[in-house]
N, C-alpha and C positions, 0 to 999 in steps of 0.2 A: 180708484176702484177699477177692476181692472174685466171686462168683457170676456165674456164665456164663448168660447166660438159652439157653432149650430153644430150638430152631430152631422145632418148632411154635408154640410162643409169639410170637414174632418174626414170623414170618407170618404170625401171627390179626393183627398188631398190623398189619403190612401191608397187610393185607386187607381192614382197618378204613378204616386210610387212605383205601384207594380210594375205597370206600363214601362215606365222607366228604365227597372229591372230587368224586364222581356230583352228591352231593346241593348240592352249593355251586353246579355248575354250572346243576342246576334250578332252585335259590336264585334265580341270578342272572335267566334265565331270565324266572321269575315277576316278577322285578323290574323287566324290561327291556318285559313286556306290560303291568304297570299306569304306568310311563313312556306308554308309547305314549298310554293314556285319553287324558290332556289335561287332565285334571280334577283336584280334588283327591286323586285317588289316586296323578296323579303324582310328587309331593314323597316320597310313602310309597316308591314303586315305585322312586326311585331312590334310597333307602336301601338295600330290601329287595335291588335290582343290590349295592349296596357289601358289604354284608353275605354276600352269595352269593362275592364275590372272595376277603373275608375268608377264608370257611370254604374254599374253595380254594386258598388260600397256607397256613394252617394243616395244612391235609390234603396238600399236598404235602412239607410239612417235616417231618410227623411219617411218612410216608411212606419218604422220605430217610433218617431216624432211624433207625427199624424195618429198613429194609435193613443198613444201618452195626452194628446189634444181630448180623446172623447173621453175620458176620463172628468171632467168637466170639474176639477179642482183649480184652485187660484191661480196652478199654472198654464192653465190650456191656452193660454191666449200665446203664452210665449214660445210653448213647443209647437201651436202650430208656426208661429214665426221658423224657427229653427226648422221644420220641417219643408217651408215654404224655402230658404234659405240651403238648405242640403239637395231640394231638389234642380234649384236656382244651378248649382254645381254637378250636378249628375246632367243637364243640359249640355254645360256649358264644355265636359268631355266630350258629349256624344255631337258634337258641334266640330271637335278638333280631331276626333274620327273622320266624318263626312268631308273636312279639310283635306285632311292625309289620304284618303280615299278618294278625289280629285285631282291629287297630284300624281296616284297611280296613272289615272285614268286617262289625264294630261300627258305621262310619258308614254305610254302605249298608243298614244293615236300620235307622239314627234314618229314612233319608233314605227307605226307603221306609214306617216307622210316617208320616212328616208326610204323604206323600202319599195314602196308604188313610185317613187319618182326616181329610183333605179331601172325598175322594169319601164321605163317612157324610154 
């Protein structure tokens, strides 16, 4: 027999989603201005774009999910799995964003140590 998830539940998972989705679009976002540089920050920056779609298509499926859960038919227990699991993946981009946006931020501070220990 298979457990009906709480309508609350379902909705925090919902609501997750969205969140999710906000933040993929900033993802993207971020990734679309260090594109713009020109420099080596843009190969990064169009990652960091890829990465932000990623966690936007994640978050809208697990979104999807989460609605299909409150529906409260035999299968809600598994869409919300699936929805828990899509959003598990919408993380785990916006994770390898904040990576790749590190290592921006890692060469900008080599690139300004060479340049201050020029001017010594």
């Amino acid at each position: 027999m298979m457990h009906n998830i709480s309508e609350e539940k379902a909705k925090a998972a919902e609501e997750h989603a969205k969140l999710s989705e906000e933040h993929g679009k900033s993802i993207e976002h971020v990734g679309k201005i260090l594109k713009a540089r020109g420099n080596s920050a843009q190969e990064h920056g169009k990652l960091i774009e890829e990465y932000g779609k990623a966690t936007q298509q994640h978050a809208k499926a697990s979104q999807q999910h989460a609605q299909v859960s409150q529906q409260h038919n035999e299968n809600s227990t598994e869409e919300f799995v699936k929805a828990a699991e899509e959003h598990a993946k919408a993380a785990e981009e916006h994770t390898k964003a904040v990576k790749e946006y590190l290592q921006v931020a890692q060469e900008q501070v080599e690139t300004a140590k060479k340049f201050l220990d020029k001017q010594s």
